[in-house]
Residue, then its C-alpha position, 0 to 999 in steps of 0.5 A: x464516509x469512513x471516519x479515518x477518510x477525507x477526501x478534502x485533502x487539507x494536508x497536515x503541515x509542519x515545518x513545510x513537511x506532510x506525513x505520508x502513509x506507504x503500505x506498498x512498494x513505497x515502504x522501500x527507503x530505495x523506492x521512495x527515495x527514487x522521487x521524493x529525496x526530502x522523505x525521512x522515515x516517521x514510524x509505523x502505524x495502522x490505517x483501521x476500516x481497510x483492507x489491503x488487495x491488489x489491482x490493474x487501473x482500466x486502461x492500463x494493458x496488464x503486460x505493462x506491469x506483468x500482475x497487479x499492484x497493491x491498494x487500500x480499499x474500504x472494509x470493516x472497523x477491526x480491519x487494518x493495514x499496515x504501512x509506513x510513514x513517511x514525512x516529506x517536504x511539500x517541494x516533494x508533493x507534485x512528484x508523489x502526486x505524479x507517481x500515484x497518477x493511477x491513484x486517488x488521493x486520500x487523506x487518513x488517520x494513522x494509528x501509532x503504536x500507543x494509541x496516537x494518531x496522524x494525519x497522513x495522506x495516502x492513495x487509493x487506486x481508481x475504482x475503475x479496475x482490471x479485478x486481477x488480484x495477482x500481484x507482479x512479481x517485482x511488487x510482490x519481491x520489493x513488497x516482502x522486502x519491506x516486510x522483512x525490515x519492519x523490525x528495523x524500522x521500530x516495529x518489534x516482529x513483523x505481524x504474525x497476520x503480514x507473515x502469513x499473507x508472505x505466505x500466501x502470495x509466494x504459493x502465486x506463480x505469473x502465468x501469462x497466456x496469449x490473451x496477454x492476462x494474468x491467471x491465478x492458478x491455485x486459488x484467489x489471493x484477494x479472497x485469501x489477504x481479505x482472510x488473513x490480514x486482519x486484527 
């Protein structure tokens, strides 16, 4: 089992609050706020030993979300993710539970700047997936956004690395045939993030 992982799920608790690690559209003050109201912003940090990709749960009719959605998925030890931290009120966890409903939750350590770590709970998606590495245009478009503030949020410069994977997803246009599937249409972005984001 990953080091940074558990799956016992026993949350960090302080104040009656837990410590949330983002690293999609939850990064977006506006996204998170949609469901949990009580989440302040904590820092950003890296989630080591994963990698960031992009998916569809089995079930879930790709047309419903036009593209797939971001994940963590295991990976080597100099590998990272990087994301946001949130902490948020344990009145709060049955709706970020219930928003991450296509999602696993995980328990992991998040490195902070410094070298000091905390204890977060994050989602993985179900490992029973479309393999649609495309992402929707609406996450791609909130998952730059972030992005672009990282800087505001206590974070120097966004990583040279995330610019690039930036990069890499605007040369994806959405194709949809009749089939109702997604198509790349250059070259796969999962072969593509698996390259870039990294230390």
């Amino acid at each position: 089992m990953d080091s940074n992982r558990n799956h016992n799920m026993d949350i960090t608790m302080d104040n009656n609050t837990f410590q949330y690690f983002a690293y999609g559209s939850n990064m977006l003050t506006e996204r998170i706020h949609i469901n949990n109201p009580t989440a302040k912003f904590y820092g950003i940090g890296k989630l080591y030993g994963y990698r960031l990709t992009f998916d569809v749960p089995v079930g879930i009719p790709v047309s419903n979300w036009h593209g797939a959605s971001g994940t963590i998925r295991s990976a080597g030890p100099k590998e990272y993710v990087y994301g946001v931290i949130w902490s948020i009120k344990t009145e709060d966890l049955a709706y970020l539970d219930s928003q991450e409903a296509h999602y696993m939750p995980i328990q992991v350590d998040i490195e902070l700047d410094g070298g000091k770590s905390v204890s977060c709970r994050s989602y993985e998606m179900h490992n029973e997936t479309s393999r649609i590495p495309l992402p929707s245009p609406h996450y791609k478009r909130e998952y730059i956004q972030q992005l672009e503030r990282f800087p505001d949020n206590g974070l120097a410069v966004v990583p040279p690395n995330y610019l690039r994977v930036m990069e890499v997803v605007a040369k994806y246009k959405v194709g949809k045939e009749k089939s109702g599937q997604i198509t790349p249409l250059d070259y796969n972005i999962e072969r593509e993030l698996m390259t870039l984001v990294r230390a």
